[in-house]
N, C-alpha and C positions, 0 to 999 in steps of 0.2 A: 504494500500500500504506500503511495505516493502521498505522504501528508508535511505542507510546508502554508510558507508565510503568505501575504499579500502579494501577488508580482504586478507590477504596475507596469504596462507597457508602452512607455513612450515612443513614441512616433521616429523610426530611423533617419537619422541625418548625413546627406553625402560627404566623404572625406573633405573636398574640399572647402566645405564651410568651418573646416578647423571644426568639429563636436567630435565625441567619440563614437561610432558607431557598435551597436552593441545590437545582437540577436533576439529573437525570440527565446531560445532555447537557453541561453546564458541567463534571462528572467525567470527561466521553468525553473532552472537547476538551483537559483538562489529562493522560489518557493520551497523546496525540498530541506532546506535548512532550517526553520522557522517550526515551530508546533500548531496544531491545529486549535482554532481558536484568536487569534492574532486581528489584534483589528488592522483592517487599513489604515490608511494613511487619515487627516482629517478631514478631506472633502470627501473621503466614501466612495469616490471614482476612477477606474482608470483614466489616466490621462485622452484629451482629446485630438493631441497629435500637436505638429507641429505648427498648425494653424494659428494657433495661442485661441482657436474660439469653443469652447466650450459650452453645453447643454445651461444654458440659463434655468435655475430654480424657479416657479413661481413665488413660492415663499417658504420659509423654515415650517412654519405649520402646514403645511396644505400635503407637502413633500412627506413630512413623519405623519400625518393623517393617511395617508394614502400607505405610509409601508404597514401603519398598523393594521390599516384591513383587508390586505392579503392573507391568504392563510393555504399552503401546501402542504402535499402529501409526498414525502414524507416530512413532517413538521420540523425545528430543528430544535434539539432540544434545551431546555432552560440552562443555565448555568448550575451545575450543584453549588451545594452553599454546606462547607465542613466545616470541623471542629478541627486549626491547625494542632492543640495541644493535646487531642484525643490520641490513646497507643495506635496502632496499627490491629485490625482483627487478623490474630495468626489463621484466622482458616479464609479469609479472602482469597480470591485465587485472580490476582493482579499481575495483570505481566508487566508492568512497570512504567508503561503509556500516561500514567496518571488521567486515563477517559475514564469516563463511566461508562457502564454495558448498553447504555441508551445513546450518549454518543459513540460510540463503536457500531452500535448498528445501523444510525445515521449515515455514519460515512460509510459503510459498504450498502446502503441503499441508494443514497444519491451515487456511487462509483455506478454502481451497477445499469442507471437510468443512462448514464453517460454512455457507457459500453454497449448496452444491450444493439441501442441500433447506430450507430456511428452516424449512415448516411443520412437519417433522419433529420441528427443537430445538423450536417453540415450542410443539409439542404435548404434550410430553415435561415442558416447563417448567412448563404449566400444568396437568398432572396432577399436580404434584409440588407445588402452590402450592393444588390443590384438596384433595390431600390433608392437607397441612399445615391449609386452613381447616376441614377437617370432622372434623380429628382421626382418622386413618385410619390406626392405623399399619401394619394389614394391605397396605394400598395401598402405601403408602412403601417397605415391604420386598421386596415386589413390584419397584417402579421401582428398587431398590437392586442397581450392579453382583455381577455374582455372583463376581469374582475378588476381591472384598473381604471376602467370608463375612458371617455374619448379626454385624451393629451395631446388638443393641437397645436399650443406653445410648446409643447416638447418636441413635437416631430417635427414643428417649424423649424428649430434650434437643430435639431438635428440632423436635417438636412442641409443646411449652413454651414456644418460642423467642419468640414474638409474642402480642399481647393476640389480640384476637376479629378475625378478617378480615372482613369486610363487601364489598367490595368489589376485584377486582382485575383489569390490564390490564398486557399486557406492554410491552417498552421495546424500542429496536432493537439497541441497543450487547449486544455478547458480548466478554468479555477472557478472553482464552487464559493459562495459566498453565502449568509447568512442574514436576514435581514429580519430582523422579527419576528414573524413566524413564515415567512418565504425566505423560496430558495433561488438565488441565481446565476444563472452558469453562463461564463464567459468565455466566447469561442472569442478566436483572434485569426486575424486578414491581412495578407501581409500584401498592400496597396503601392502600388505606384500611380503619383497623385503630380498635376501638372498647376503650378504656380506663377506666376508672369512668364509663363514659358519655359519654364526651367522644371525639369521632369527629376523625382526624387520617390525613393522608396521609403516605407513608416509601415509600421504594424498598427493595427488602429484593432479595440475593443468590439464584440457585439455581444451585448447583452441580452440575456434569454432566461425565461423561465419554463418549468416543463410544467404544464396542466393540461387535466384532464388526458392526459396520452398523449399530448402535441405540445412540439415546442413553439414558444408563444417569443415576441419583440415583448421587453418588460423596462418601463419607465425609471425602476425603481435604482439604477443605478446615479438616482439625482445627486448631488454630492452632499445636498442638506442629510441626508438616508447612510447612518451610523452602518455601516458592512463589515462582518467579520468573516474571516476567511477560516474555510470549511479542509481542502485539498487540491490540489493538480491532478487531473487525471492525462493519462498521453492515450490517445487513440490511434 
């Protein structure tokens, strides 16, 4: 099991612009270090690339209203709450993870939703990255869960989000998050995006949750929306 930190994938920058160029897979391998549980960063989102324009919040309440009345299957579970100065029960049978057996079956259920159909997420991903390229927000609203009600200042924003796509291919890494009591899984797309002309590759986020058996486009990646991260899965 593949259990690590936040990985935030910021949008790749070409050599020449003097940044460091750094991979998808260099951000998988530093989730792997990290324990399960780990919050994100404080805006809650992967980055929006290299555009500097990000998903505008409508507001701090409206954003944490809305992650509280999500609710999936499978749920994630509460935080325990111990007694650090209590002994240890010698008959516990702890493998040393410090989880509990409710999150331990959490993360081999959400693993397992990831795995079961692969092409499913990654069909789902890419219609949501086609959308995005052709400016579609008919579409987007369409892929947009329905237990979130219609977000068209977010999919406005979202469709904003990036210069011109040209080019795009998916990645294998998916990070599970945690959001209250939803779950959300972030595939990642590794774009080549065209800016006053000048053609550059970036790995950019797509956020998703899975209901009712379908993967759904899920809003709740707003940055006001407290995320803790779950696991990596490699498909």
């Amino acid at each position: 099991m593949v259990v690590g930190a936040v990985v935030l994938l910021y949008g790749r920058t070409p050599d020449e612009a003097g940044e460091t160029v750094r991979s998808a897979e260099d951000r998988s391998q530093e989730a792997a270090d990290a324990p399960y549980g780990s919050p994100a960063d404080e805006s809650g989102s992967p980055d929006a690339g290299d555009s500097g324009e990000g998903v505008t919040p409508v507001s701090t309440t409206a954003a944490r209203s809305r992650a509280r009345s999500v609710r999936d299957t499978p749920r994630p579970p509460k935080p325990a709450v111990t007694d650090p100065t209590a002994p240890a029960d010698p008959g516990d049978d702890d493998p040393g993870d410090g989880l509990t057996d409710e999150e331990r079956e959490y993360l081999e259920e959400t693993r397992e939703i990831v795995e079961q159909d692969p092409a499913a997420l990654r069909d789902m991903a890419d219609a949501i990255v086609a959308a995005i390229t052709s400016g579609d927000d008919g579409a987007l609203a369409d892929q947009l869960a329905d237990d979130e009600g219609p977000q068209p200042k977010y999919l406005s924003a979202l469709l904003d989000r990036y210069p011109t796509i040209v080019e795009s291919a998916p990645l294998d890494t998916v990070n599970i998050f945690s959001a209250g009591e939803a779950t959300l899984y972030f595939a990642y797309t590794l774009v080549v995006w065209e800016d006053a002309g000048i053609r550059s590759e970036h790995t950019i986020p797509v956020p998703m949750r899975y209901v009712n058996g379908e993967w759904r486009l899920t809003t709740l990646d707003d940055p006001m929306i407290t995320l803790t991260f779950v696991q990596a899965v490699q498909l």
